[in-house]
TIRO-566064 format. One record per residue: residue in three letters; y, x, z of N, C-alpha, C, O in turn. Coordinates in pm, whole numbers. Layout:
TIRO-566064
  type     n_v     n_u     n_w    ca_v    ca_u    ca_w     c_v     c_u     c_w     o_v     o_u     o_w
   ALA       Y       X       Z       Y       X       Z       Y       X       Z       Y       X       Z
...
//
This chain:
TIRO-566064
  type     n_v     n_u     n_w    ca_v    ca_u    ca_w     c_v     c_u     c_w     o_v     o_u     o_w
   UNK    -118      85       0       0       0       0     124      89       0     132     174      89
   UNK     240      75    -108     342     142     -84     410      91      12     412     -29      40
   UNK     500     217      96     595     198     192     735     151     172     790     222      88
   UNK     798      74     209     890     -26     190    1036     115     179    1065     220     237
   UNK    1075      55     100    1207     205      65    1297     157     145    1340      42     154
   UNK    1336     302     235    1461     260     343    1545     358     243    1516     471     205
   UNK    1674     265     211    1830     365     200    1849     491     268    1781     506     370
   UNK    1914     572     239    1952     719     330    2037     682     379    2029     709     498
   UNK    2184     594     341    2265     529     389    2249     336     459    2148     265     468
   UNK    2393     307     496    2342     162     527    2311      69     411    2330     103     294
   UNK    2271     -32     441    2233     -85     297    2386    -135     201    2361    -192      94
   UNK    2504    -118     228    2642    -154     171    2691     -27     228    2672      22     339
   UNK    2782      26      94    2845     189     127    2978     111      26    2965      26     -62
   UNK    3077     161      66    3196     124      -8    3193     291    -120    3153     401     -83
   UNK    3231     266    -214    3231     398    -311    3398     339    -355    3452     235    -394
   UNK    3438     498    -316    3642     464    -343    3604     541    -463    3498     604    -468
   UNK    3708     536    -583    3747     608    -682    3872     667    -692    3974     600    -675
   UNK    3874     775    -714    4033     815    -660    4035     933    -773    3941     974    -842
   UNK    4199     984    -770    4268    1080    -850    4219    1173    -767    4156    1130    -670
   UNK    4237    1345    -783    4228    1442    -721    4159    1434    -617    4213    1443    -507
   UNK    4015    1414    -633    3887    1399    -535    3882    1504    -423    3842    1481    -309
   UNK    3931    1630    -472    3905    1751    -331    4064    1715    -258    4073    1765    -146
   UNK    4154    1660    -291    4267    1674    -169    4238    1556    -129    4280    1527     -17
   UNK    4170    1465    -193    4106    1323    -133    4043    1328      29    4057    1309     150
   UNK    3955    1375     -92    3839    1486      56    3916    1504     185    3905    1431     284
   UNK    3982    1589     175    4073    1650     254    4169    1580     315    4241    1646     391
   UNK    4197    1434     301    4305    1378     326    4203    1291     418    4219    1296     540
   UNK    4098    1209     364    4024    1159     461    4008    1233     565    4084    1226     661
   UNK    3905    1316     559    3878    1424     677    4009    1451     755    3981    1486     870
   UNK    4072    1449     744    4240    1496     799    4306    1353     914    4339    1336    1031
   UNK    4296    1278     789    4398    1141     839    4308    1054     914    4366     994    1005
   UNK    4169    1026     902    4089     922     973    3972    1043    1019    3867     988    1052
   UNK    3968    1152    1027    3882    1208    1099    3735    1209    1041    3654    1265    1115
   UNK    3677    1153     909    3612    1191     802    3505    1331     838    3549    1445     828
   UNK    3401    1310     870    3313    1404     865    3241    1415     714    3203    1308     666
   UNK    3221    1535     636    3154    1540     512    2978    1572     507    2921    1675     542
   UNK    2920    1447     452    2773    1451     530    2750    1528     372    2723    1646     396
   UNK    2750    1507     252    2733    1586     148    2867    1595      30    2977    1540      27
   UNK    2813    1671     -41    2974    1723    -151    2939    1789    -262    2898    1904    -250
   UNK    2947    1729    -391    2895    1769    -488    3011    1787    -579    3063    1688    -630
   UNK    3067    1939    -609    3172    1942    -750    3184    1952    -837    3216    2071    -845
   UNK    3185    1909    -940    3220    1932   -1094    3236    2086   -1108    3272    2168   -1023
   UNK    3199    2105   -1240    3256    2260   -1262    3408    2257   -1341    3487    2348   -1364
   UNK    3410    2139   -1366    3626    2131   -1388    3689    2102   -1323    3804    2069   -1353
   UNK    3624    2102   -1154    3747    2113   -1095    3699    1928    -977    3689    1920    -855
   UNK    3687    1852   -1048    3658    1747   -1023    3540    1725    -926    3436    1792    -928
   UNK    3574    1605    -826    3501    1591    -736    3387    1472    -735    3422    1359    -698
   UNK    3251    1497    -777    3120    1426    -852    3101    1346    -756    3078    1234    -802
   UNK    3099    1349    -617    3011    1253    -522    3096    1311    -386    3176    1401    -413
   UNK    3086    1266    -235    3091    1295    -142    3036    1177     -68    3059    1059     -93
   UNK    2977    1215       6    2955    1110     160    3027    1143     281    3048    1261     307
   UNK    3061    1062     346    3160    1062     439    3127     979     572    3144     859     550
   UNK    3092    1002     686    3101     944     804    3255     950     865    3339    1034     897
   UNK    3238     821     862    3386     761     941    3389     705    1047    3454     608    1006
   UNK    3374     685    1151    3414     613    1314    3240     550    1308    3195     439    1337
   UNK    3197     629    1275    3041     521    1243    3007     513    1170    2906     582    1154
   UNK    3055     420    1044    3026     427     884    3028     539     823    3052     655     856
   UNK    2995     478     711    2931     590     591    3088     535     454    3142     425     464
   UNK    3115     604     383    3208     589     299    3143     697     167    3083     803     189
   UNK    3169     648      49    3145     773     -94    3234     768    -170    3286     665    -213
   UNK    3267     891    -199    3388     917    -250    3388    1008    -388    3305    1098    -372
   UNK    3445    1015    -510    3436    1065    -616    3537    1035    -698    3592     925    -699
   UNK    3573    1147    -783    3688    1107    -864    3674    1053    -963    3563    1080   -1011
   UNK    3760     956   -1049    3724     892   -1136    3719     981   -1257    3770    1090   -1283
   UNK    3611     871   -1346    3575    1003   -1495    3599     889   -1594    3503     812   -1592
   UNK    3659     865   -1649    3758     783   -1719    3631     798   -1888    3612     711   -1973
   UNK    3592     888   -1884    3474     950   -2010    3334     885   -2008    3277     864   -2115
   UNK    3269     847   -1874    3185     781   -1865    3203     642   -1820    3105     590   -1766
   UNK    3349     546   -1836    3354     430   -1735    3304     336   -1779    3327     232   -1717
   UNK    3209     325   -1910    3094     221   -1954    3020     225   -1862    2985     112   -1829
   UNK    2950     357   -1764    2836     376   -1693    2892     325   -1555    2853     227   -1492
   UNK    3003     424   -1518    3046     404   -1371    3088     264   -1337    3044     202   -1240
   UNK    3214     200   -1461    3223      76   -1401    3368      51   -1295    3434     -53   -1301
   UNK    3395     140   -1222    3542     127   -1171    3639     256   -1163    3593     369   -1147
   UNK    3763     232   -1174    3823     294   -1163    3968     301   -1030    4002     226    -939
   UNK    4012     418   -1077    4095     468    -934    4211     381    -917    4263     317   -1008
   UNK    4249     382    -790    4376     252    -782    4505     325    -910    4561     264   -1001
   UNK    4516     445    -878    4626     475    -958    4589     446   -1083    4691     422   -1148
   UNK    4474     434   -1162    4454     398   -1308    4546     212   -1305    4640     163   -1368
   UNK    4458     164   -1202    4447      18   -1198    4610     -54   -1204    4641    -150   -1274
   UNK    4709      31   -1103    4818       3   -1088    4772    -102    -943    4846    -196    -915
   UNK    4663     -78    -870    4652    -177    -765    4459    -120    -732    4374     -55    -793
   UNK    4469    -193    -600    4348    -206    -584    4261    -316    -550    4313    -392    -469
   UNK    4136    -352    -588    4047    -470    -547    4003    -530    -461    3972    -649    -450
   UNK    3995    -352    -325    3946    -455    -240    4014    -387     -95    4100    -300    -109
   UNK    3984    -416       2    4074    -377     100    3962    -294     195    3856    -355     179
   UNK    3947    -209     265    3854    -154     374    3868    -182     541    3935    -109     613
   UNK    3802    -286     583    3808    -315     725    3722    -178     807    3613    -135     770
   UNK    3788    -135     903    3745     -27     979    3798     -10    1128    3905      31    1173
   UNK    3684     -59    1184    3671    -106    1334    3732      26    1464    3649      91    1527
   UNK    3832      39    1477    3872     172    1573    3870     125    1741    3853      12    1788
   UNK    3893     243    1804    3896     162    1962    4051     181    1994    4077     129    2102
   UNK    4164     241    1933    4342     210    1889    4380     190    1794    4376     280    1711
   UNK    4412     114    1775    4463      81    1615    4582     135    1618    4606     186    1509
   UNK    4686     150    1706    4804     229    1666    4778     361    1661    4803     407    1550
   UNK    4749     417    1717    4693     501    1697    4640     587    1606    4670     706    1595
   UNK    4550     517    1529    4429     540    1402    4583     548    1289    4620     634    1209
   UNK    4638     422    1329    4761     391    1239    4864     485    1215    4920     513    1109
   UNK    4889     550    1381    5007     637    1330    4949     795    1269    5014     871    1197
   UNK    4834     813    1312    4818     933    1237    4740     940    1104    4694    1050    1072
   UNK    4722     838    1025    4728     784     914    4886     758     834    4894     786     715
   UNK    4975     719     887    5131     757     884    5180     889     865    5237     926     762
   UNK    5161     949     951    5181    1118     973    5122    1215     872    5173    1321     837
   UNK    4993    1156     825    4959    1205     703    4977    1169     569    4932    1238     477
   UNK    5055    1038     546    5163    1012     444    5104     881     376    5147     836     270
   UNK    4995     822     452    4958     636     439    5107     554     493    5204     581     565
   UNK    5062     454     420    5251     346     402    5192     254     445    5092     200     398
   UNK    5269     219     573    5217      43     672    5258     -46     552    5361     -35     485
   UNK    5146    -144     537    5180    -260     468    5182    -380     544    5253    -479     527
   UNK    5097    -360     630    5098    -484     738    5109    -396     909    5011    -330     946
   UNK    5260    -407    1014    5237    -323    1112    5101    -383    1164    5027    -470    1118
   UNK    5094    -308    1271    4996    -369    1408    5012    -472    1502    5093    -445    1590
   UNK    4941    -616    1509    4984    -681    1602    4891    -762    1657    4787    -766    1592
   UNK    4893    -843    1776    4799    -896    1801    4779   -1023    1751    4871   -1103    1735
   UNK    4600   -1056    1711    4589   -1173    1673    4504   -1252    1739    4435   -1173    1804
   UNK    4471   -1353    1760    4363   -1426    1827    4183   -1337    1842    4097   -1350    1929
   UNK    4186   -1264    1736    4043   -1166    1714    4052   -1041    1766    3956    -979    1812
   UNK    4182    -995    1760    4218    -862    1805    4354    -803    1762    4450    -873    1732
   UNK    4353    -656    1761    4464    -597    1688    4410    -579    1558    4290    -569    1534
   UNK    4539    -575    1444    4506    -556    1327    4638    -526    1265    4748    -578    1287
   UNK    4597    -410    1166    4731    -342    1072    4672    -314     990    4566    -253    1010
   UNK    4718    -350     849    4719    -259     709    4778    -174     665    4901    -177     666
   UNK    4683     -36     594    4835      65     521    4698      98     418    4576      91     421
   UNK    4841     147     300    4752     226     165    4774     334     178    4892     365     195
   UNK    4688     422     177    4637     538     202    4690     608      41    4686     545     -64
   UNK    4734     735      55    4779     845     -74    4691     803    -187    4762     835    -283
   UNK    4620     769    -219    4528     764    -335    4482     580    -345    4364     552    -362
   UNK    4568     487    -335    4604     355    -302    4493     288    -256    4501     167    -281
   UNK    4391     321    -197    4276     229    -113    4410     152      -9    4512     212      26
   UNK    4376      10      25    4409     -41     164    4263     -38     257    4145     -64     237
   UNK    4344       9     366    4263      25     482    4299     -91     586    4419     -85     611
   UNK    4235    -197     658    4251    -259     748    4196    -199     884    4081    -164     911
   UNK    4282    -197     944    4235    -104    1088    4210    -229    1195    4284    -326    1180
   UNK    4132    -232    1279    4124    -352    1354    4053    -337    1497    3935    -311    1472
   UNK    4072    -341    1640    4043    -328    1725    4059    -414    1824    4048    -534    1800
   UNK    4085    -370    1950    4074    -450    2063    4292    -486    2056    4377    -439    1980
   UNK    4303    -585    2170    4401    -621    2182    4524    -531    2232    4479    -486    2338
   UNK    4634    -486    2221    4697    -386    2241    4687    -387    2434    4739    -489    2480
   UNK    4638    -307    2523    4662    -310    2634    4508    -402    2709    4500    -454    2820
   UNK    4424    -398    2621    4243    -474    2622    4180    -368    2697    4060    -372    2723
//
């Protein structure tokens, strides 16, 4: 009997597409604290794959290849002029998470405030993903 295939990751991984994949890299790891679980580079320079542990989650990251996008299928917010979907990401401060996401040059779109569920703020991050940050109540 074959053995039932487990994912290496969770079974839903968000895959961002972005401009300049290695300062990408680098900006995650930097601004949300981004650990790099693997990293695969192009030999032009370009960044093929990354996995990323974030506060828990798993995130994949790669730059867009505009040459294969019959295969790949999406492209980077800056191609798009916008992005599709937004990233909820569960912190234990949201101002916090928020301001040093700020400090590293993400733009509040929605501040931080409290809502009946919790705290919650939006900002787009240098390479236009929105990130929803969302936690406990300010002072919880």
């Amino acid at each position: 009997m074959a053995q039932a295939y487990v994912p290496p990751d969770p079974p839903i991984v968000p895959y961002l597409m972005v401009h300049d994949g290695p300062a990408a890299l680098d900006w995650y790891c930097d601004a949300l604290g981004a650990e790099v679980i693997a990293r695969y580079d192009q030999d032009d320079g370009r960044l093929g794959h990354a996995s990323l542990s974030v506060n828990g989650g798993v995130i994949y990251l790669a730059d867009e290849f505009p040459e294969v996008q019959d295969r790949i299928g999406a492209k980077a917010p800056r191609s798009l002029g916008s992005t599709t979907v937004s990233i909820a990401l569960a912190v234990d401060d949201v101002d916090a998470w928020m301001a040093r996401a700020a400090a590293r040059g993400a733009v509040t779109i929605r501040p931080a405030e409290d809502d009946f569920y919790g705290r919650h703020g939006k900002m787009t991050d240098p390479y236009g993903h929105v990130w929803s940050f969302l936690g406990p109540k300010a002072g919880a």
